[in-house]
N, C-alpha and C positions, 0 to 999 in steps of 0.2 A: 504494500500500500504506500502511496506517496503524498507526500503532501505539498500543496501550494507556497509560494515564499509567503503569502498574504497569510497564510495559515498557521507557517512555523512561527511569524513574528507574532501572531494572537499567543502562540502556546509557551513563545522565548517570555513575552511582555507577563503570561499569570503568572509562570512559573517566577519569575525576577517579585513581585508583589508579595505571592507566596511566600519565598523565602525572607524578603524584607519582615513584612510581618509576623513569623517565629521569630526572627531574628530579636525583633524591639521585645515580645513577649518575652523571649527567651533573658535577657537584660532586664528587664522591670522583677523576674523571678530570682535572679542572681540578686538584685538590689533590695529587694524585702530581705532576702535569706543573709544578706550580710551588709547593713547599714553603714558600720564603721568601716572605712577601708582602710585606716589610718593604723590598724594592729599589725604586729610584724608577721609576715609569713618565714618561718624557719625555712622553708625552699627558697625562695625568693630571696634572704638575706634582709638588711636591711631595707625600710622604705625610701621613698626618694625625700621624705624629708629630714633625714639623718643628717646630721652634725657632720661635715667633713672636716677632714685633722688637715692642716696646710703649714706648711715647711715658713717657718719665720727668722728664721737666722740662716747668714748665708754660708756659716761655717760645714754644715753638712753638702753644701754641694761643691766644698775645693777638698774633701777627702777625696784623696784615690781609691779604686777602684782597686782592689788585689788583681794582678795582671797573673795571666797562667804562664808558668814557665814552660819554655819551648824545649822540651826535648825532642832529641835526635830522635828518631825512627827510621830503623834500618831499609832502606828503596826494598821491595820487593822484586825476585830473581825477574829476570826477562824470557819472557815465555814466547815462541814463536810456531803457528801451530800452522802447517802444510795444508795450504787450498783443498788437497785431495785429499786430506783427512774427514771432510764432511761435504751430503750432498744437498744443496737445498731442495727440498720438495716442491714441487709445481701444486696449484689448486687444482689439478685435474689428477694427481700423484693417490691412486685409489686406500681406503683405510688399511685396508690387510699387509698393504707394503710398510707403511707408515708403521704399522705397529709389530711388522716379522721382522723388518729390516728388506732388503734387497736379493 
């Protein structure tokens, strides 16, 4: 069965109204069930209007930073592996080869 565009846009347009409307009901049932929003939620962490702590003296930002000491690490051997050591598979290259081998 097909429908008309004149058709879809009637069923796009309830269905957008529909949801709007759960929507706001869904929200006026959240705001009865919890008035205060101003409580802290332990997930959430603090609220947004929590006390922020702010750096007042400017002697904590000319401490250094502990710098990581650079040690040596030995280069890793050089490995050189022969073209014909391996073949690349073609996507046409069927499973049973891919997984016996050749």
């Amino acid at each position: 069965m097909t429908f008309s565009p004149l058709e879809k846009k009637m069923h796009d347009a309830e269905t957008n109204s529909k949801l709007k409307k759960a929507n706001s009901q869904h929200r006026a049932e959240r705001m009865k069930k919890q008035p205060n929003r101003q409580t802290r939620d332990v997930e959430k962490g603090l609220p947004d209007v929590a006390v922020k702590v702010e750096r007042t003296s400017d002697e904590s930002s000319k401490t250094p930073l502990p710098r990581r000491e650079s040690k040596s690490r030995p280069r890793p051997p050089n490995v050189k592996i022969p073209s014909s050591a391996f073949e690349m598979d073609s996507p046409k290259t069927p499973v049973w080869k891919k997984v016996f081998g050749r």
